[in-house]
N, C-alpha and C positions, 0 to 999 in steps of 0.2 A: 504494500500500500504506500500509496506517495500523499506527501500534502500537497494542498496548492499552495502555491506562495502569498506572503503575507503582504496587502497593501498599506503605506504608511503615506500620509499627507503629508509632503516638504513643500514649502513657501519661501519661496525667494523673490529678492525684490531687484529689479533694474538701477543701479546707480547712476549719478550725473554721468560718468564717464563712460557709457556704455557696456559695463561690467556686470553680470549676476550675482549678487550676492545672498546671504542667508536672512532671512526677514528679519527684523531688530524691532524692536518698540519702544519709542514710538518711533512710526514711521518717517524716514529722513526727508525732507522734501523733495523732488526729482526735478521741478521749471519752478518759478514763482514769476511772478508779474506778464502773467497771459491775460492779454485782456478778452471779453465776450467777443463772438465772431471770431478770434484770430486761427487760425493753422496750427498745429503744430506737427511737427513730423519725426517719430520715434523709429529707429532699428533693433528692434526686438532681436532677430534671430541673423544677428550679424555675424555671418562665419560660421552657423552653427548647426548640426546636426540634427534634424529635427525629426527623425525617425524615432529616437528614445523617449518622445513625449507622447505619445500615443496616451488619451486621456489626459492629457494639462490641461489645463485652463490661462488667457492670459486676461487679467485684469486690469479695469481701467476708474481711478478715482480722483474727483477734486475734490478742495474744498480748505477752509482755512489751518488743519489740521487733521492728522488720522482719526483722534475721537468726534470733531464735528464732523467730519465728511461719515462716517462710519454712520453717527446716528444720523445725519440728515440723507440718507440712504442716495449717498452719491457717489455709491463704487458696485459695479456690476462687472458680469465678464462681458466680453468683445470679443472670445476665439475661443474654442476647446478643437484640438489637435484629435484626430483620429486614430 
């Protein structure tokens, strides 16, 4: 008899420099001073393998901090990888 293997929730956060790191709290800021309407344009999976995420999720939050943005329910996902 085999087991199935065990899944474990890891959360990592995107730093200014386009680097993955291990989630910290609170959350570090990633832009500040975007105003309404503006663009912004992030490379999520710069360089990167993206076969190993099958089932990630990538999440997308504003707001003036990780506890307001969290309660004023301003972070959802944008992507779950296959």
């Amino acid at each position: 008899m085999t087991a199935a293997p065990e899944t474990q929730e890891v959360f990592y956060l995107l730093d200014r420099s386009g680097q993955w790191q291990p989630l910290v709290w609170p959350l570090p800021e990633h832009r500040t001073g975007i105003q309404a309407g503006e663009w912004l344009h992030i490379d999520v999976l710069r360089n990167d393998d993206a076969r190993a995420l099958s089932g990630a999720e990538i999440w997308f939050g504003y707001g003036e901090g990780d506890e307001e943005m969290l309660a004023a329910g301003r972070a959802w996902p944008i992507y779950r990888f296959k």
